[in-house]
N, CA and C of each residue as an Amber inpcrd file, in Angstrom:
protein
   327
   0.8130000  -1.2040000   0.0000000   0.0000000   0.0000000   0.0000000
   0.8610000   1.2760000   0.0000000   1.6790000   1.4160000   0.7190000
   2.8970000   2.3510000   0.9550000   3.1840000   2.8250000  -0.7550000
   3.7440000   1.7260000  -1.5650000   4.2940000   2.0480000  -2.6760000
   3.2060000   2.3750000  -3.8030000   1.9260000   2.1650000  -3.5230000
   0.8510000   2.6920000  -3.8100000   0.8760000   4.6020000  -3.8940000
   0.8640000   4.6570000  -2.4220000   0.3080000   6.0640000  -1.7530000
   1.6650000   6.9590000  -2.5940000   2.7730000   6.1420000  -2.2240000
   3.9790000   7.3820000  -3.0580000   4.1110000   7.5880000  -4.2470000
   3.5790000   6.2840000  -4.9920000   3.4950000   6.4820000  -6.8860000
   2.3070000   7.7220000  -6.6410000   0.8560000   7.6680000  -5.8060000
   0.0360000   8.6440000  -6.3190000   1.2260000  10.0700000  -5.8190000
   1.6630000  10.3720000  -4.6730000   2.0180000  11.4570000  -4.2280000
   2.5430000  12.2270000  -5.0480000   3.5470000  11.3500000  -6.2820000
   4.6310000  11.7350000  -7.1080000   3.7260000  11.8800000  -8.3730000
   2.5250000  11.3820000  -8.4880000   1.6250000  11.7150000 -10.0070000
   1.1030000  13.0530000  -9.3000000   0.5700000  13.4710000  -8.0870000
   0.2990000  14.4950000  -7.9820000   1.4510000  15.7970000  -7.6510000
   2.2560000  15.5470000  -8.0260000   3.6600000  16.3920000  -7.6000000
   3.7820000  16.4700000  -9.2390000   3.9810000  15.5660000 -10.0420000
   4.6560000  16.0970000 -11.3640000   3.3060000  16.7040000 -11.9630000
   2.1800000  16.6800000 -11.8520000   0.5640000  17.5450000 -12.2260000
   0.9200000  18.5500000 -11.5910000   1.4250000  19.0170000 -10.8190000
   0.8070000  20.2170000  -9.6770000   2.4550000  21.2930000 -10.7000000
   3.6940000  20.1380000 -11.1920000   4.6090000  21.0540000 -11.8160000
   4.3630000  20.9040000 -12.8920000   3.2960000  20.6120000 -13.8800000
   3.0080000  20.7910000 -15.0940000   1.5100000  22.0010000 -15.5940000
   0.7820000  21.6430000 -14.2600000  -0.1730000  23.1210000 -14.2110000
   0.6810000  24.5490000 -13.8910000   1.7110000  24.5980000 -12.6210000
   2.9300000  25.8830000 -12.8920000   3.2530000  26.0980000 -14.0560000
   3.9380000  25.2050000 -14.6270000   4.2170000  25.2570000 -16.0100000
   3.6020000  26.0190000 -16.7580000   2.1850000  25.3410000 -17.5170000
   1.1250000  25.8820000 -18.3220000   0.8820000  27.6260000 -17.7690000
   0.6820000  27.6020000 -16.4780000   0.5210000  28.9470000 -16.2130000
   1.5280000  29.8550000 -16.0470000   2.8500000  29.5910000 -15.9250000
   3.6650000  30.5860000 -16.1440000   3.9940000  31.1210000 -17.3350000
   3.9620000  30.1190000 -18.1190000   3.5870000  29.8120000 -20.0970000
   2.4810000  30.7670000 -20.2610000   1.7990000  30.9720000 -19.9470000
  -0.0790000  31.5200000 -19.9660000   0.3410000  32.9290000 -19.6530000
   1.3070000  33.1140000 -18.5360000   1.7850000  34.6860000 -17.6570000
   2.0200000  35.3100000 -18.8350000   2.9910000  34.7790000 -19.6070000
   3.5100000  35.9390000 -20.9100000   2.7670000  36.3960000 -21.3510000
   1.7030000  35.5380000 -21.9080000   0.9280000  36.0690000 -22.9950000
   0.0080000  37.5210000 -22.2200000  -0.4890000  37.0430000 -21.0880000
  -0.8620000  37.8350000 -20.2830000  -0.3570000  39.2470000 -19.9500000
   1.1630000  39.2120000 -20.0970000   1.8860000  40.3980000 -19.6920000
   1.9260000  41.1500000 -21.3500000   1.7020000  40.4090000 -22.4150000
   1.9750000  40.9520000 -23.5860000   0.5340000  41.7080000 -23.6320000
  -0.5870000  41.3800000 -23.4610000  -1.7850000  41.9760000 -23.2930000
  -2.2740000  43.1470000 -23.0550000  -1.2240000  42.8980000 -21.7050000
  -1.7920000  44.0620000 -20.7290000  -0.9100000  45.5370000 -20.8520000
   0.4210000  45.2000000 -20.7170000   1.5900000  45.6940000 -21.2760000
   1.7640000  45.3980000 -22.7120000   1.8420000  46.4050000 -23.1700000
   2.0260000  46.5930000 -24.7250000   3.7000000  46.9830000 -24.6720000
   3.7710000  47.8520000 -24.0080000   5.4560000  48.5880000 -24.2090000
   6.0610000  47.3170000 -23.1790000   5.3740000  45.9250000 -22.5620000
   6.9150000  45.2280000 -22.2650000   7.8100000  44.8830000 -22.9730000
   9.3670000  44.4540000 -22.3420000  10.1400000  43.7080000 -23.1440000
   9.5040000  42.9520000 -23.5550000  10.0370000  42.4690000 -24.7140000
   9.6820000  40.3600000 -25.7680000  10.3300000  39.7350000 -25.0910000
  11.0280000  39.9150000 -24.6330000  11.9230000  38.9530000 -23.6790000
  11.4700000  38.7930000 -22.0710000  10.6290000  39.5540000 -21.6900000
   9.8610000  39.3640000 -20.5010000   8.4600000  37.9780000 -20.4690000
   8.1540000  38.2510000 -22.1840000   7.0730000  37.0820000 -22.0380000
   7.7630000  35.8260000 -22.6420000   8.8360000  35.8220000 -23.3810000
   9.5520000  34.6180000 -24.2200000  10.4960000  33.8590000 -23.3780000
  10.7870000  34.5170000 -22.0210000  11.5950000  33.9110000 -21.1200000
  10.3170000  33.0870000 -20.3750000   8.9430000  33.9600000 -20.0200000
   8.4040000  33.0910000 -19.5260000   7.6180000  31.9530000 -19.9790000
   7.4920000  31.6090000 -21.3820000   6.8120000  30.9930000 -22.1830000
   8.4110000  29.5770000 -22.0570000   9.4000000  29.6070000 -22.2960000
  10.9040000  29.2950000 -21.8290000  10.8480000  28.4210000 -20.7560000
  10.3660000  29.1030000 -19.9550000  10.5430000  28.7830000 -18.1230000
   9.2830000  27.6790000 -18.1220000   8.2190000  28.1420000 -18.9310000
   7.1070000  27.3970000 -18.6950000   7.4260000  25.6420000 -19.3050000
   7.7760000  26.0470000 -20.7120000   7.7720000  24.7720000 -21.0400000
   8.4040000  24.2410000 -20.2910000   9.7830000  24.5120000 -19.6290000
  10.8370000  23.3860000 -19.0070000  10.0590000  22.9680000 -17.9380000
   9.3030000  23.9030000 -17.7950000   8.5350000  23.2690000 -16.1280000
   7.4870000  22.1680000 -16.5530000   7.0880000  22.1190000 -17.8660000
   6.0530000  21.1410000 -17.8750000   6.3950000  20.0780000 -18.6310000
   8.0180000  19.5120000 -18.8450000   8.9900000  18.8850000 -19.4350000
   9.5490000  18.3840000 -17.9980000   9.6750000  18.5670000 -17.3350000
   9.8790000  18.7240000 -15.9290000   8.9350000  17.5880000 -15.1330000
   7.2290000  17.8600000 -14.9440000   6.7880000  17.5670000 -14.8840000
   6.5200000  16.0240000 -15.2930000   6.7370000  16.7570000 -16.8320000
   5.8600000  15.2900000 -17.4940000   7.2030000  14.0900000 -17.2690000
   8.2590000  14.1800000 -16.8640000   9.8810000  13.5260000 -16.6190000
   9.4650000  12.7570000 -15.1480000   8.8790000  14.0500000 -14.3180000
   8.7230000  13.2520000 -12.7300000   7.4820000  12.3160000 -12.8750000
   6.2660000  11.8320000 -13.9610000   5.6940000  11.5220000 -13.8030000
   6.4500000   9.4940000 -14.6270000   7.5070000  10.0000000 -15.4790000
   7.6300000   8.7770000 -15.8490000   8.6100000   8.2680000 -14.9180000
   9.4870000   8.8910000 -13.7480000   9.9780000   8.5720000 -13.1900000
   9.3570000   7.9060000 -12.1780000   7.9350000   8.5480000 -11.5620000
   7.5070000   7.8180000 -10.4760000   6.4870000   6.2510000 -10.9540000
   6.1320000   6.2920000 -12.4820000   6.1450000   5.2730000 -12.8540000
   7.1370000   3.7330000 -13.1700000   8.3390000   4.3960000 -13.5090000
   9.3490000   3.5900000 -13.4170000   9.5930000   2.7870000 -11.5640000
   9.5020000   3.7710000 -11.1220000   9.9070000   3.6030000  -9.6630000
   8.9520000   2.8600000  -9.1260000   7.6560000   3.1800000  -9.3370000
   6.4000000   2.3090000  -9.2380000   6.5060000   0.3720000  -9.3430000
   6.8850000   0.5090000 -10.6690000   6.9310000  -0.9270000 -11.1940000
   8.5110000  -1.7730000 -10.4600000   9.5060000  -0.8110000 -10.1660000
  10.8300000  -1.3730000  -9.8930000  10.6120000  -1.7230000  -8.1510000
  10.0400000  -1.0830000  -7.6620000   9.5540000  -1.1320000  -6.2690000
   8.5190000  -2.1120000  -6.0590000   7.4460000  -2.5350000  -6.6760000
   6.4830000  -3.5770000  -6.9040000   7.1180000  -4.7520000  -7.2910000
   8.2520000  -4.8310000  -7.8990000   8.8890000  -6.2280000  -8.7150000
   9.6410000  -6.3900000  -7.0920000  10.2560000  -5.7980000  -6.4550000
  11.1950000  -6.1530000  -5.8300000  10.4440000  -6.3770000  -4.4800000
   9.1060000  -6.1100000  -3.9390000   8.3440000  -6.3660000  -2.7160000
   7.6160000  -7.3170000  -2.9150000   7.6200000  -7.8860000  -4.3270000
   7.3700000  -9.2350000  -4.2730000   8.0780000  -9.9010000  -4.4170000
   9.3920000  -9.3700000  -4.9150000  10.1390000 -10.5640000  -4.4240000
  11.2580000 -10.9440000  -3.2060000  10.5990000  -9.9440000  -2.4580000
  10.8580000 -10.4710000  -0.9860000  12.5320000  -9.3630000  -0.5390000
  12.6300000  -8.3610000  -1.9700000  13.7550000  -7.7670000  -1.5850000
  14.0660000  -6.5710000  -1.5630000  13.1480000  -5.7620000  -1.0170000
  12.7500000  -4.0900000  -1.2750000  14.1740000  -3.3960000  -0.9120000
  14.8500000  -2.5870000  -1.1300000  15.7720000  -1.7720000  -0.9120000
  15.7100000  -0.3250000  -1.5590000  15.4140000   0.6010000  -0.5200000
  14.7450000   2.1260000  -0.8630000  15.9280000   2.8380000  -1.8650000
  15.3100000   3.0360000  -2.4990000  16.8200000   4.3200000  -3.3930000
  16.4190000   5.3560000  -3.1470000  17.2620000   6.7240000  -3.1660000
  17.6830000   7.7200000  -2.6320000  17.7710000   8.6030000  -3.9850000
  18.1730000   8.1180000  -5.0350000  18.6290000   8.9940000  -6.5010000
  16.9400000  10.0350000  -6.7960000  15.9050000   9.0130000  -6.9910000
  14.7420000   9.7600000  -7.4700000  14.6290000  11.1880000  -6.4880000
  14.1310000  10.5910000  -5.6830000  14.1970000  11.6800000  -4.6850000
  15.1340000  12.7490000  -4.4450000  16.4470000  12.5700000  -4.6130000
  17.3460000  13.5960000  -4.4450000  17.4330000  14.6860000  -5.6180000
  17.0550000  13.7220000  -6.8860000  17.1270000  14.7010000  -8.0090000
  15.6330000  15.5280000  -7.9220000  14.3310000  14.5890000  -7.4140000
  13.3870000  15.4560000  -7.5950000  13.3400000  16.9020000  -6.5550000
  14.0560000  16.7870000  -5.3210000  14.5940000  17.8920000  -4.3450000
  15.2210000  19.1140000  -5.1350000  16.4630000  18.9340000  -5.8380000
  17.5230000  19.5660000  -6.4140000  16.6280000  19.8830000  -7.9540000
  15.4410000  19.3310000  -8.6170000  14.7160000  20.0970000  -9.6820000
  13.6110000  20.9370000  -8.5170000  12.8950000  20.8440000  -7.7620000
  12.3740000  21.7500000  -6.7780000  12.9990000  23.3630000  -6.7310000
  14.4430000  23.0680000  -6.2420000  15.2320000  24.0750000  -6.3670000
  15.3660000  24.7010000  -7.2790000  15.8600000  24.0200000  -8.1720000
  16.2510000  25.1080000  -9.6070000  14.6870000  25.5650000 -10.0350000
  14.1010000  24.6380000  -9.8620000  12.3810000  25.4340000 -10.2800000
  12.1300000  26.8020000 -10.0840000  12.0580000  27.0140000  -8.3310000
  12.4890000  27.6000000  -7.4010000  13.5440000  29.0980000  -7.9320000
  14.7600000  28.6490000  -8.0660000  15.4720000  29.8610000  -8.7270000
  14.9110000  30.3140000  -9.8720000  14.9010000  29.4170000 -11.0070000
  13.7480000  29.5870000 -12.2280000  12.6600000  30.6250000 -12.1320000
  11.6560000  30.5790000 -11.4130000  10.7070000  31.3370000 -10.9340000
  10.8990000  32.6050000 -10.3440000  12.3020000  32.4180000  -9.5120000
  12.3080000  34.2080000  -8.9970000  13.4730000  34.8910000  -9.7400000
  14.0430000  34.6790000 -10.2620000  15.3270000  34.4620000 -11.2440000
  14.0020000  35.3700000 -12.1300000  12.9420000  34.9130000 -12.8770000
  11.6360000  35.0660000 -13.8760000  11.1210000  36.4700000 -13.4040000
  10.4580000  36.5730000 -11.8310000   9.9300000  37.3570000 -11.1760000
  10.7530000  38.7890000 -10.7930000  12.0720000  38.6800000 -10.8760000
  12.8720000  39.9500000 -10.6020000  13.8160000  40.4010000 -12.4420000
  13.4180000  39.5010000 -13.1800000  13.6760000  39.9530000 -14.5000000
  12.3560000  41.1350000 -15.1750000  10.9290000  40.6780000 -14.4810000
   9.9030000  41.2920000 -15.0100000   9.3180000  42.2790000 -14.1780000
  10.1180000  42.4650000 -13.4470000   9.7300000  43.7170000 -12.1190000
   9.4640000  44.9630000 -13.1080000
């Protein structure tokens, strides 16, 4: 059940960074709208930022599928041993997300 609850946790973690995505993608167009005299480079960085985030996303979702099935093969067969890699990289993309976003937010001030 455990390896259940964390495959969903991680489908709702790479959704929750693929809706950021779409909407930071969505922000540009928005800022081109409203602001006529912005930079092009204020909405093309965020259209940029967006896709990687929902490339991002759609990456953590095949990862927690992979992890899903490699974790299920091995608790049945009697030899579970937790890895540390998924998780550490999905921490350290958090982050750069993270910089990504305000890195985004103090370019369009």
């Amino acid at each position: 059940m455990a390896n259940e609850r964390t495959y969903l946790a991680w489908i709702r973690t790479g959704i929750t960074v693929i809706a950021l995505g779409f909407v930071v993608a969505k922000f540009g167009i928005i800022i081109r709208e409203l602001v006529p005299n912005a930079p092009s480079t204020s909405y093309h960085l965020s259209s940029e930022i967006g896709i990687i985030l929902v490339i991002i996303g759609g990456g953590m979702q095949l990862l927690a599928l992979r992890s899903f099935f490699r974790n299920k093969k091995n608790i049945d067969m009697g030899r579970y041993i937790p890895s540390t890699i998924p998780e550490a990289l999905a921490g350290i993309l958090s982050v750069v997300i993270a910089i990504l976003v305000v890195v985004y937010m103090v370019i369009t001030l």
